[in-house]
C-alpha positions as CSV (number, residue, x, y, z in Angstrom):
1,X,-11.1,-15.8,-11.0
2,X,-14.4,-15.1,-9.5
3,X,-15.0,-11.9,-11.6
4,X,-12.8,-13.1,-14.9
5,X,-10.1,-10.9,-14.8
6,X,-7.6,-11.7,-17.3
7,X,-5.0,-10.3,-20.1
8,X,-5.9,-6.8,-20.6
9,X,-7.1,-6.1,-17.4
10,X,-5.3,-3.8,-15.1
11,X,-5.3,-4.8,-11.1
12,X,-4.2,-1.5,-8.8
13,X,-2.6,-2.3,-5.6
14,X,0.1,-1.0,-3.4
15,X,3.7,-1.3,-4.4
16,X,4.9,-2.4,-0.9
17,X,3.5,-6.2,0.8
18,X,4.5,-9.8,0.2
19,X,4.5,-10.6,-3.3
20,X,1.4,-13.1,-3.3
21,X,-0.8,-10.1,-3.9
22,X,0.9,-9.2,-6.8
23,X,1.5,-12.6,-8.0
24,X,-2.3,-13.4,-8.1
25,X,-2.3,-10.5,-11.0
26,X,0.2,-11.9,-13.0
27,X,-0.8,-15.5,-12.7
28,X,-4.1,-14.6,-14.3
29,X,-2.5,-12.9,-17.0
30,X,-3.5,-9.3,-15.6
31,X,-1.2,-6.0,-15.5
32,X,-0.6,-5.2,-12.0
33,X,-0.1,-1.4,-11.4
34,X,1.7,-0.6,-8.4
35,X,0.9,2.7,-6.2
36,X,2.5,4.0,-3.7
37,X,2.4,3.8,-0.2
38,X,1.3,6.0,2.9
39,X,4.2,7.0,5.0
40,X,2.7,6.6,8.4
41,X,0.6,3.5,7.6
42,X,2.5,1.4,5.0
43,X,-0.7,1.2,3.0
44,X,-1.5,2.2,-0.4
45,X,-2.2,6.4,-0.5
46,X,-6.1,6.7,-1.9
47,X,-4.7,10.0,-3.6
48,X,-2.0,8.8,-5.6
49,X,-4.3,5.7,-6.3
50,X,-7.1,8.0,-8.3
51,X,-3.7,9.8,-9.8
52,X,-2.7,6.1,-11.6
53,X,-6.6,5.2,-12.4
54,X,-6.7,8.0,-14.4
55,X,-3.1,7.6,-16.0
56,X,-4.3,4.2,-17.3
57,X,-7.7,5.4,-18.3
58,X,-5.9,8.2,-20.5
59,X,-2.4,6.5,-21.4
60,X,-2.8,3.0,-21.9
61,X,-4.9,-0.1,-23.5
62,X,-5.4,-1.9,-20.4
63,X,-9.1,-1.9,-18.7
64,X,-9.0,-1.3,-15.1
65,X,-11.2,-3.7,-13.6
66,X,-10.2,-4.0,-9.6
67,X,-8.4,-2.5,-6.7
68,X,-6.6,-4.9,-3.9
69,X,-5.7,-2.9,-1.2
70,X,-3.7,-4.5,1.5
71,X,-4.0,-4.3,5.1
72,X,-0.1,-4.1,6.1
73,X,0.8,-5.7,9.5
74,X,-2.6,-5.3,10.9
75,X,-3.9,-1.8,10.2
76,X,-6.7,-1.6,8.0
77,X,-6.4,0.4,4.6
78,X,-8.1,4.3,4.1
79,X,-11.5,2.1,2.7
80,X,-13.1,5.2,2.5
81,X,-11.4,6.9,0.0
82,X,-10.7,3.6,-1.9
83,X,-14.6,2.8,-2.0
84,X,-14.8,6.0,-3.0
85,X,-12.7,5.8,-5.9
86,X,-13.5,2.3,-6.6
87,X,-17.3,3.8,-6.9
88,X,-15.9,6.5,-9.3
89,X,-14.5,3.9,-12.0
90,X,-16.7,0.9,-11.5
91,X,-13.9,-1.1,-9.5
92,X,-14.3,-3.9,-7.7
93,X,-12.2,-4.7,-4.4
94,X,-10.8,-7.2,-3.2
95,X,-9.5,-6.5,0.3
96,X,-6.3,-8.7,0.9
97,X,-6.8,-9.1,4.6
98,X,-3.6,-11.7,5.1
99,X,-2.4,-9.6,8.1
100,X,-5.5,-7.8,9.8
101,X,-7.7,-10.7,11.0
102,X,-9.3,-9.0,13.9
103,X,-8.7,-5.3,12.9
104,X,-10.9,-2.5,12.6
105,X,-12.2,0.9,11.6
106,X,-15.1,2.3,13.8
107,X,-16.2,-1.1,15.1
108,X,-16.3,-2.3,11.4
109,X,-13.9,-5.6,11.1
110,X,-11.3,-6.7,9.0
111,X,-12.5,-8.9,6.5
112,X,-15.9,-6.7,6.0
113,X,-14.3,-4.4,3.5
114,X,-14.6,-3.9,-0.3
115,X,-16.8,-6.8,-2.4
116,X,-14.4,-10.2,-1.5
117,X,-11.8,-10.0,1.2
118,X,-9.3,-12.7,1.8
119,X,-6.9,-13.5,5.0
120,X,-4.2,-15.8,5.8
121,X,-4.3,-18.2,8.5
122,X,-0.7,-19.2,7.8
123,X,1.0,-19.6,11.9
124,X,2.8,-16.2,11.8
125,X,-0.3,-14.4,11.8
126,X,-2.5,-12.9,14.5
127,X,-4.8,-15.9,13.6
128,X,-2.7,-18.8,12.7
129,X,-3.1,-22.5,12.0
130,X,-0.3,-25.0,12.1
131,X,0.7,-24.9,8.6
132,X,-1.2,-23.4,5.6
133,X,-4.6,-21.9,5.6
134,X,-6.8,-19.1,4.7
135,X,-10.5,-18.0,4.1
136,X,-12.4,-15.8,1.5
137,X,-15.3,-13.8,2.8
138,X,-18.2,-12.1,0.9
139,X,-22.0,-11.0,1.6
140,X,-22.6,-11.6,-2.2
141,X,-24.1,-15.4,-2.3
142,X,-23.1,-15.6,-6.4
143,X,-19.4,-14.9,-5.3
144,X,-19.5,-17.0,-3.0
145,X,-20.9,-19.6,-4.4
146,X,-18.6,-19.7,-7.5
147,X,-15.6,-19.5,-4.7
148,X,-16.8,-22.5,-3.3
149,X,-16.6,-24.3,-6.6
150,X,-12.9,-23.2,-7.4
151,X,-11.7,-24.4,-4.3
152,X,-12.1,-27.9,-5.0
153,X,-11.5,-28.3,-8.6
154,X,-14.1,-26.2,-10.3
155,X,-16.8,-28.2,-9.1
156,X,-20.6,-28.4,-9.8
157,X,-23.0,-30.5,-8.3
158,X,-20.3,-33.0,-6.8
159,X,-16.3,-32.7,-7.1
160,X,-16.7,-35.0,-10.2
161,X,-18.7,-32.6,-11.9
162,X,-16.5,-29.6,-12.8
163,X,-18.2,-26.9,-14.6
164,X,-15.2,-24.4,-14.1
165,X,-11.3,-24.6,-14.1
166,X,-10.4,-24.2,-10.2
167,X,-8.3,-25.0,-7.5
168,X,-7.3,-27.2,-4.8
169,X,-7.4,-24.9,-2.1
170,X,-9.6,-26.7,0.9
171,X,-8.7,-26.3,4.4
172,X,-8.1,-29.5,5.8
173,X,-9.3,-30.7,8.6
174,X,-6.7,-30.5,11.2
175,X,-6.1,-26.7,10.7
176,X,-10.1,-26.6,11.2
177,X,-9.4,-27.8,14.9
178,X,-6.8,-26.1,15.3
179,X,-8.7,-22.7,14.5
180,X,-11.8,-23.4,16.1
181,X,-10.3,-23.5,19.5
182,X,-8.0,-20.6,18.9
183,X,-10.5,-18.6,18.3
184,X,-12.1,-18.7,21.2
185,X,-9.2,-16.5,22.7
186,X,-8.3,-14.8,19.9
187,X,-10.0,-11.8,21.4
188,X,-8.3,-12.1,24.5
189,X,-5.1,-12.4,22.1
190,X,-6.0,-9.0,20.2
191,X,-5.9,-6.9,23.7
192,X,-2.3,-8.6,24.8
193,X,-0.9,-7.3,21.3
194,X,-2.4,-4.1,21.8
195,X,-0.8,-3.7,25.3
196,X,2.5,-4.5,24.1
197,X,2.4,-2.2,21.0
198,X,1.6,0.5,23.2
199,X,4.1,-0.6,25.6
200,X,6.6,-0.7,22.7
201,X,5.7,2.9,21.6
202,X,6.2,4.6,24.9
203,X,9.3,3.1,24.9
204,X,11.1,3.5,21.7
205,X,9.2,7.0,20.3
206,X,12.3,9.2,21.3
207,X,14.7,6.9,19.6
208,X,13.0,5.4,16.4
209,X,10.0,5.9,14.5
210,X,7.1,3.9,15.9
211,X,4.1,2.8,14.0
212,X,1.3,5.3,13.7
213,X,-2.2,4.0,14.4
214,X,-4.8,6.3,13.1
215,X,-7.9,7.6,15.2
216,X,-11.2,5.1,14.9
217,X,-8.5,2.1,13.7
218,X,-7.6,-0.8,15.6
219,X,-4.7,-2.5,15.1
220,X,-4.1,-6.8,15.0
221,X,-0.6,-6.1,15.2
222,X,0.6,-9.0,13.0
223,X,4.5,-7.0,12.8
224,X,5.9,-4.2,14.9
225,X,7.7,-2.3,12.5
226,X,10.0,0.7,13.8
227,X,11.7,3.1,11.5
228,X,15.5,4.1,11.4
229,X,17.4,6.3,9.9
230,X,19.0,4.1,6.9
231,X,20.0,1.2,5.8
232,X,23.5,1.2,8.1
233,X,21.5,2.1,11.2
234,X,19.2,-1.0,10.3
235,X,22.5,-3.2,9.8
236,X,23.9,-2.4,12.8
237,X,20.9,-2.4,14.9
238,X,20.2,-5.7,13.5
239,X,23.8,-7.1,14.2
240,X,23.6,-5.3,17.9
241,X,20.1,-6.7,18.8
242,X,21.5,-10.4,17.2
243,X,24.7,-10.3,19.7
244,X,21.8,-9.9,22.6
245,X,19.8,-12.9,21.6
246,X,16.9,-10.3,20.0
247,X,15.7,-11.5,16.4
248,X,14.5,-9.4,13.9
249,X,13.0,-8.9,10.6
250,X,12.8,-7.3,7.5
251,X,9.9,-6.9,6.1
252,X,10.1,-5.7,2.8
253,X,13.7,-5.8,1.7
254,X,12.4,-4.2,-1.9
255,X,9.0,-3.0,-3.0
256,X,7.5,-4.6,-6.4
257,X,8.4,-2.8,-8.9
258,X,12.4,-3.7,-8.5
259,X,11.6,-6.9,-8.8
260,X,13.3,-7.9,-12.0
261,X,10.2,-9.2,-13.7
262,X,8.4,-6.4,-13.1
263,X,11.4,-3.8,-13.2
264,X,9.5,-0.4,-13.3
265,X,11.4,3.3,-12.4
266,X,12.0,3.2,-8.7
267,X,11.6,7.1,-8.8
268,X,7.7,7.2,-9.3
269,X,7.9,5.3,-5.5
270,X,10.2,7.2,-3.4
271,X,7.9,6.0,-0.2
272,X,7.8,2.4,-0.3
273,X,11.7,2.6,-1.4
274,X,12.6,4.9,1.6
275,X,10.5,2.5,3.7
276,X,12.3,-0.8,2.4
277,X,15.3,0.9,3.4
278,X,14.8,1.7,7.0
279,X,12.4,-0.5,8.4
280,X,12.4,-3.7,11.0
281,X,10.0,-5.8,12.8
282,X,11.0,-6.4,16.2
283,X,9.5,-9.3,18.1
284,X,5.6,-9.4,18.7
285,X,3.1,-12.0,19.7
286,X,0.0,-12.4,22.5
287,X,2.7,-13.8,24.8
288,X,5.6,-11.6,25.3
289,X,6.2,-11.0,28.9
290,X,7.1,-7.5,30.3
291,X,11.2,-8.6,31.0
292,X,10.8,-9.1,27.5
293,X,9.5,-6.3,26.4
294,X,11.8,-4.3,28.4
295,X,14.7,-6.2,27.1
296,X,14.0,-5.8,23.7
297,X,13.4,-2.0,24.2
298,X,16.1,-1.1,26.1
299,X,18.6,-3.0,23.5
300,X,17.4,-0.3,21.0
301,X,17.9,2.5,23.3
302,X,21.0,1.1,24.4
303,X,22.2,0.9,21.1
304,X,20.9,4.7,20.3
305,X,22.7,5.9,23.4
């Protein structure tokens, strides 16, 4: 809204997250154009990104205006090569930060990336709130100051002024609290989930495929996602770890484009389908104690063996 995208405008972003970052496209009236995803990382691949650029440059009537790369469970995305590329065709980026809140690439945080970066502070995330909540972040005072004004109504000079059509998207003051205080340990927080990643990877590498971290990258660890070997192994492993009191999830059942209002070819994303296929999220949070660790772990190698 900030930067008046609308019909005609074509939004690139990965094919595989929850579908508010492709819904924000669509509700503006823009053509969202889904790229694949990075094996290892679940994030959008920079390469094939540039690839579908130029195939909307050459091939279509649509005007690429922005990138939204998505950090997926708490890695950050290749912002290199996306600001790279985002350089190369004028783009602008919007980093959707929902899941990395506390993340980061060579001491460089989550939230700091690409020209307006967004997270979640909904309560399943590494920062949450007790209900809904979220902030916008930018070191560009116009964007920010037009963001301000959408929030409440479009506002000008006092919420009865509205000089734009905006929003009701305030944080109230209850979530406020509830933030302010949890952020004081939230860095305490961020080292606990690391530990029990790593504690989870030394555990299950021989028998699943563990989450790969990159060098430089820090990780807020908002899912622990392993990898199996199809969709029966996942069934059964789910069923298996259920019987033992171990929940699980399944984060995503289906990338974008087979949703049925989208509805694009599943074969120019054989990643993102292979990944909805095999993985699960096992538990993770700052507070899961060794036993559990161990119990949740050895379930999975119990179930392998």
């Amino acid at each position: 809204m900030v930067k008046g995208i609308k019909k005609g405008d074509a939004v690139f972003t990965t094919n595989f997250s929850f579908f508010a970052t492709a819904e924000v496209i669509s509700l503006l009236g823009a053509t969202p154009i889904f790229v694949d995803i990075d094996e290892d990382t679940f994030n959008i691949n920079p390469e094939l990104l540039d690839n579908q650029i130029q195939k909307v440059i050459k091939e279509s009537k649509l005007i690429p205006k922005c990138i939204i790369p998505v950090d997926l469970f708490g890695q950050l995305a290749n912002y290199q090569q996306i600001e790279k590329i985002a350089k190369k065709y004028k783009l602008f980026i919007i980093e959707d930060a929902a899941q990395s809140f506390g993340a980061s690439y060579k001491n460089k945080k989550s939230c700091s990336f690409g020209d307006i970066a967004a997270t979640s502070f909904y309560p399943a995330k590494p920062l949450g709130c007790y209900g809904d909540g979220g902030a916008i972040f930018t070191n560009n005072y116009a964007y920010a100051k037009i963001c301000k004004s959408i929030r409440v109504h479009g506002q000008g000079k006092d919420k009865y002024d509205n000089i734009r059509i905006g929003l009701n998207s305030r944080l109230d003051t209850l979530q406020a609290a509830i933030l302010l205080n949890k952020l004081e340990i939230f860095d305490d927080e961020l080292i606990l989930r690391n530990k029990i990643a790593n504690n989870y990877s030394q555990q299950l590498s021989n028998y699943v495929k563990v989450p790969k971290i990159h060098k430089n990258y820090i990780s807020s660890w908002a899912q622990y996602s392993i990898r199996v070997a199809n969709e029966k192994d996942r069934k059964q492993l789910v069923e298996f770890l259920k019987v033992h009191g171990i929940p699980t999830a399944i984060f995503y059942k289906k990338p974008f484009n087979e949703n049925k209002i989208y509805n694009l070819k599943s074969d120019n994303f054989p990643i993102s389908k292979k990944v909805s296929q095999t993985i699960l999220s096992i538990p993770m949070h700052p507070y899961l104690k060794k036993e559990d660790i161990d119990k949740v772990s050895n379930t999975i190698i119990k179930f392998y063996k």
